[in-house]
Backbone as JSON, one array per atom type, in Angstrom:
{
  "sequence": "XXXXXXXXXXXXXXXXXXXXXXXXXXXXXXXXXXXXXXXXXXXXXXXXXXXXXXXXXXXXXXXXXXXXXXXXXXXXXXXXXXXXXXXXXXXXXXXXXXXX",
  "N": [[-46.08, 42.35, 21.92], [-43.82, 43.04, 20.43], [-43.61, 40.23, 18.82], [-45.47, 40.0, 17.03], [-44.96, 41.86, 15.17], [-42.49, 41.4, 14.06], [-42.87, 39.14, 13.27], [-44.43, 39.4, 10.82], [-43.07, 41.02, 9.81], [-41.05, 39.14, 8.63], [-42.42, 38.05, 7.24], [-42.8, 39.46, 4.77], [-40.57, 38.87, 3.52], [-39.12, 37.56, 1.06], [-36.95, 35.89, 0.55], [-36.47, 34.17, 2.72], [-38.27, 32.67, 3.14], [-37.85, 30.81, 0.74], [-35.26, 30.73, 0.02], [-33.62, 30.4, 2.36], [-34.96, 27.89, 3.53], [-33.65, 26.08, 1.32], [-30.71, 26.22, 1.64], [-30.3, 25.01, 4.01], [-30.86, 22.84, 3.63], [-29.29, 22.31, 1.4], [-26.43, 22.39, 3.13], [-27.45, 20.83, 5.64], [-27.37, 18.37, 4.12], [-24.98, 17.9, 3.51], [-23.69, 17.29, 6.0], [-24.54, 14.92, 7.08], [-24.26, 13.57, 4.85], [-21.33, 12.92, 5.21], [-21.44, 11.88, 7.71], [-22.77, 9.3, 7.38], [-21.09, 8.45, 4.89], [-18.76, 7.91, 6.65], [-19.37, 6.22, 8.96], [-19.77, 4.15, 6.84], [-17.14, 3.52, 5.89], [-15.55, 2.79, 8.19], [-16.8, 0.76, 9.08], [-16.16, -1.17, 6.65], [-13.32, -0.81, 7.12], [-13.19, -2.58, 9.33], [-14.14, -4.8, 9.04], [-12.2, -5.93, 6.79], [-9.02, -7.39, 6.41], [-5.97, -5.76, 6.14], [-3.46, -7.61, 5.24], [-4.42, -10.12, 4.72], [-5.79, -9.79, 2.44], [-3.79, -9.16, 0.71], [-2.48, -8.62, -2.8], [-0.2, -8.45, -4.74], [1.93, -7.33, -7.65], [3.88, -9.23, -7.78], [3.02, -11.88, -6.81], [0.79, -12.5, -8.59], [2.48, -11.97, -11.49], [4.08, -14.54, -10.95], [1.58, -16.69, -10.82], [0.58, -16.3, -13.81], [2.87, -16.46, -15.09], [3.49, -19.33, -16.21], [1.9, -19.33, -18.42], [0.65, -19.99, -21.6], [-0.05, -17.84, -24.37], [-0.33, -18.05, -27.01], [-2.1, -20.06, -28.52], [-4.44, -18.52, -27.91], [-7.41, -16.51, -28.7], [-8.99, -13.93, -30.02], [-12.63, -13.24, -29.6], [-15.17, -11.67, -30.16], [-18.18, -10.3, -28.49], [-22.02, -10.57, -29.03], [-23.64, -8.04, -30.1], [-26.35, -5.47, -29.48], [-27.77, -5.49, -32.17], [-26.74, -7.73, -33.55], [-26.95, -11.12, -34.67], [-25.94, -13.79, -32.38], [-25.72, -15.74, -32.89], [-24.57, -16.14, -35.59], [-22.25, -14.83, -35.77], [-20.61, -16.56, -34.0], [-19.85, -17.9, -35.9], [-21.73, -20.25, -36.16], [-24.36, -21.68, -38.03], [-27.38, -20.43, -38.39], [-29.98, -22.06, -39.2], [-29.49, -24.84, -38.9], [-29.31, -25.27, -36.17], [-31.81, -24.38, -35.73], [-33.27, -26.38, -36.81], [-31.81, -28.96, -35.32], [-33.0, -28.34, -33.02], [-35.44, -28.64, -32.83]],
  "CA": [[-46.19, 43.36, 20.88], [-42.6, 42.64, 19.48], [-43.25, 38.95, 18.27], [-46.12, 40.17, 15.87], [-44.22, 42.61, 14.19], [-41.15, 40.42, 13.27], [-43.44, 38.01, 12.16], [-44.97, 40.13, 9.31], [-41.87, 41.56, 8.72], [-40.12, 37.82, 8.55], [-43.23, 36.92, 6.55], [-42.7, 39.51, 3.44], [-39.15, 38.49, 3.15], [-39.23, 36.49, 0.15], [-35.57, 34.83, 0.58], [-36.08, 33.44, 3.93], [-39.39, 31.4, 2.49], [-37.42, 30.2, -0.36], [-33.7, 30.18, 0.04], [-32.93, 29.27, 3.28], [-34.44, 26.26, 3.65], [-32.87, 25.44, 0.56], [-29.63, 26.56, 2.47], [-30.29, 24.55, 5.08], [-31.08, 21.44, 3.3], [-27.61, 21.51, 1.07], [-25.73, 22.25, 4.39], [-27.44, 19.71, 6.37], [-27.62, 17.17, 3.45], [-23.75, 17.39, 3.33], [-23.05, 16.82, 7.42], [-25.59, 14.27, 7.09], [-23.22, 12.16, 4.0], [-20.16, 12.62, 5.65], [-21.42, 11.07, 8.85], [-22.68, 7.8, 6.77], [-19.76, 7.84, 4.45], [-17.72, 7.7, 7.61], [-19.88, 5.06, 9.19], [-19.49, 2.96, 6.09], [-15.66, 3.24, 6.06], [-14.86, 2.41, 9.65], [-17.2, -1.14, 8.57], [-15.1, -1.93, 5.72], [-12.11, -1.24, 7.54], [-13.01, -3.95, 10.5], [-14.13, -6.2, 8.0], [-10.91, -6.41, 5.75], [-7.8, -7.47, 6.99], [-5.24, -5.37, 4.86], [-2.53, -8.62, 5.08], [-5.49, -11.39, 4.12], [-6.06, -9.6, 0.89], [-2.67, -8.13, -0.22], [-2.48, -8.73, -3.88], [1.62, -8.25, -5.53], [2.7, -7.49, -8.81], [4.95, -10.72, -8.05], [1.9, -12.67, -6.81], [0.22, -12.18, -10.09], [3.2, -12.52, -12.26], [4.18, -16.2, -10.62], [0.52, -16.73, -11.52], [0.75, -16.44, -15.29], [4.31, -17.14, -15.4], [4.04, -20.6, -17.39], [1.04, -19.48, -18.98], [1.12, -19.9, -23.34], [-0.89, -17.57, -24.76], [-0.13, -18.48, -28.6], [-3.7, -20.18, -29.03], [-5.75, -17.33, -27.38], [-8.71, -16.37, -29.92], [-10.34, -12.91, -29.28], [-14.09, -13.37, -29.49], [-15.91, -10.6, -30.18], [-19.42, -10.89, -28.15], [-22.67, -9.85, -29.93], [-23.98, -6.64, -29.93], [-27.62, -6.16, -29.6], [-28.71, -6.07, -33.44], [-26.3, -8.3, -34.6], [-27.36, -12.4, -34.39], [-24.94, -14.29, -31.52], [-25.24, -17.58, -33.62], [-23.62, -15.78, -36.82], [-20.89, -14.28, -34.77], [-19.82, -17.02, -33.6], [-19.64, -19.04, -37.2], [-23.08, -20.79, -36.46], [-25.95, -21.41, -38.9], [-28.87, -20.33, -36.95], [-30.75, -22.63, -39.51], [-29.09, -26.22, -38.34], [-29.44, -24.93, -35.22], [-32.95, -24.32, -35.51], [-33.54, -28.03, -37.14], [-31.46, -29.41, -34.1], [-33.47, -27.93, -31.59], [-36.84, -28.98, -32.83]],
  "C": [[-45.01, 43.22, 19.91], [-42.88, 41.62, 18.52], [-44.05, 39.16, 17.29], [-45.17, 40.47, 14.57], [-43.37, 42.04, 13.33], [-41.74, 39.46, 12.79], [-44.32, 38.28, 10.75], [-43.9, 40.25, 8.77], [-40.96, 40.53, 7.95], [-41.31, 37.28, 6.98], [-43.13, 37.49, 4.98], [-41.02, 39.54, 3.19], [-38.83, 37.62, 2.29], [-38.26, 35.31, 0.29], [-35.87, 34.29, 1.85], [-37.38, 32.67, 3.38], [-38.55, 30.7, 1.45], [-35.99, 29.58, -0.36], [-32.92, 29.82, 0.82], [-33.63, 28.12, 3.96], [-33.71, 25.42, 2.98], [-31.26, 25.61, 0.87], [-29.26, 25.28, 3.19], [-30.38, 23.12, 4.91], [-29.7, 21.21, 2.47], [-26.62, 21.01, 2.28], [-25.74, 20.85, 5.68], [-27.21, 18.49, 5.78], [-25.83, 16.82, 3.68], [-23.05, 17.02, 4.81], [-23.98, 15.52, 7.3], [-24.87, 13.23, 6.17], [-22.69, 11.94, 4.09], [-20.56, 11.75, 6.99], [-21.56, 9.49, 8.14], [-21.99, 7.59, 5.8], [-18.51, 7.23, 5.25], [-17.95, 6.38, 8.21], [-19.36, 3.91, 8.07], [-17.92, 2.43, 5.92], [-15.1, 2.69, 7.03], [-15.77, 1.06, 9.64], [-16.69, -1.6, 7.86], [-13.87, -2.26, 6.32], [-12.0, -2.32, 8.79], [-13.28, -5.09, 9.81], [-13.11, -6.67, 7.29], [-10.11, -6.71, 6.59], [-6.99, -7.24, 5.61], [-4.17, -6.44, 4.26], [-3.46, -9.4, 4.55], [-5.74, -10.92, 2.71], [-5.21, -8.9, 0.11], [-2.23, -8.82, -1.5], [-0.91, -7.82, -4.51], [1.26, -8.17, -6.75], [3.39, -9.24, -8.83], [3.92, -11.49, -7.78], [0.9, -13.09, -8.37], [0.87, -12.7, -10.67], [3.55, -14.08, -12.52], [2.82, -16.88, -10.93], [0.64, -17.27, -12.47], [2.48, -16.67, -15.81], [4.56, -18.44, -16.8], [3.12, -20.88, -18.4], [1.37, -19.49, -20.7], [-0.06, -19.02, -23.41], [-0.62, -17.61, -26.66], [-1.77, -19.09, -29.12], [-4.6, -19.51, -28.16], [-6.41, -16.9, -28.45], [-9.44, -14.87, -28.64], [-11.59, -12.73, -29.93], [-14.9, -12.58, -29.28], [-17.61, -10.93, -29.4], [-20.59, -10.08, -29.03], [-23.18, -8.54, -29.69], [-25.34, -6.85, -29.91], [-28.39, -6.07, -31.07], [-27.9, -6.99, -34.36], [-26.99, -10.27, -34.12], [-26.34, -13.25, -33.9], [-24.44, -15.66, -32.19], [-24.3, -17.08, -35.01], [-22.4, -15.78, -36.48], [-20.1, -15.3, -34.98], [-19.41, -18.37, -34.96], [-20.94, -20.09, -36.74], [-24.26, -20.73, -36.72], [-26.75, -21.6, -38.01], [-29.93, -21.43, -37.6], [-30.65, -24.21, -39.34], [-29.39, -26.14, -37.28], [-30.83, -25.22, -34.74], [-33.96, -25.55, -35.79], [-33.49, -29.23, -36.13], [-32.68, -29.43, -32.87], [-35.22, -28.37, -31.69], [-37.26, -30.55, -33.46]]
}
């Protein structure tokens, strides 16, 4: 005789049809990303070795150290309505003579 009752009464309860499953689905969605964000972290970290890939300031520097950059050219790339052969100082119409 109890279990009827509470189930009418549960049934015109508008917020429990509507807002807590949506409750229940943020709540679970977010224990649910932390477990496979966690998972994915504790695989990166057996995969790396933090010494095999330690990257210096001084590593780098000794690098480019004896590098010249005096003839470096910055080279704009094309955009998409402009024509890549102009850009770059070539007639698209030699081009197009060439190629056929």
């Amino acid at each position: 005789v109890f279990a009827p009752t509470v189930m009418r009464v549960l049934r015109k309860i508008k917020s429990l049809g509507y807002r807590v499953p949506m409750l229940l689905l943020i709540v679970g969605g977010s224990f649910g990303l932390c477990e496979f964000s966690q998972i994915q972290y504790d695989a990166m970290k057996g995969k790396l070795d933090p010494e095999a890939n330690k990257i210096t300031l001084e590593s780098e520097y000794e690098k480019i150290k004896d590098s010249t950059f005096d003839d470096w050219k910055n080279i704009q790339g094309p955009r998409h309505w402009e024509d890549p052969d102009l850009l770059l100082g070539r007639n698209p119409e030699s081009l197009k003579t060439n190629r056929t």
